[in-house]
C-alpha positions, -999 to +999 in steps of 0.1 A: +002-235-230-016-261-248-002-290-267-025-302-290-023-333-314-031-317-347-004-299-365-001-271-396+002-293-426-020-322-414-054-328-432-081-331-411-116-339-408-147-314-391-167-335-368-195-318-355-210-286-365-222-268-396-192-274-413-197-312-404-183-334-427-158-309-445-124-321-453-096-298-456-058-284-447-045-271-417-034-234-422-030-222-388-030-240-351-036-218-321-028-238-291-032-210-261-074-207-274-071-243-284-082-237-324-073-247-358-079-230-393-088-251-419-087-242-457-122-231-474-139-241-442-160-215-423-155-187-442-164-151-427-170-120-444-150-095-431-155-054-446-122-036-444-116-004-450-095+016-467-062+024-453-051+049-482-052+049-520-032+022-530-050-009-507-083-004-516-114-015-491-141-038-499-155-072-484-133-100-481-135-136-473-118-153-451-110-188-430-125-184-390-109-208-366-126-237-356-126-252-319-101-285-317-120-305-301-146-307-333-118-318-360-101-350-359-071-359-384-071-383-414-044-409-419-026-406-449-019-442-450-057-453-442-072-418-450-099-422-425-107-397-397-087-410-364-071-407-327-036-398-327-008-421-306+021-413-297+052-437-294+091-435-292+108-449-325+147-441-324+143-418-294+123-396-314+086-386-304+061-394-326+031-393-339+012-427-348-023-434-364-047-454-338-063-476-364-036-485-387-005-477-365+011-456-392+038-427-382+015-392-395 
């Protein structure tokens, strides 16, 4: 299993790719294929079909995970895109901005 430093919740940054730029929330992390899905950010058409007369078929869109590797988070303290820390405070494990040392 992977352990990876961006959580759901977090608001994070896409880095490289055609969605570069794009700030948005993390729906959904999936550590064991090391993605993230981010709100409104590559969006796929998917066509479903009908299952039976009451949910109807037609072409919907939805969020496609994105690699890891090409989002960074965004410090709510200095809200710019950075590495994330970790450090012990109170025995607890935590996370920690690398620019402006806040807890995330």
């Amino acid at each position: 299993m992977n352990t990876l430093n961006i959580k759901k919740g977090d608001t994070a940054v896409v880095i490289s790719g055609k969605e570069k730029g794009k700030e948005a929330k993390v729906l959904r992390v999936i550590p064991d294929k090391n993605r993230v899905i981010l709100e409104k950010v590559n969006m796929l058409t998917k066509h479903k079909k009908p299952k039976n007369q009451t949910t109807p078929g037609g072409i919907i869109k939805q969020e496609g995970p994105i690699d890891a590797s090409n989002v960074m988070v965004v410090c709510p303290k200095c809200s710019k895109a950075t590495r994330v820390g970790h450090e012990i405070k109170n025995g607890e494990k935590v996370r920690v901005c690398k620019k402006c040392g806040a807890q995330l």
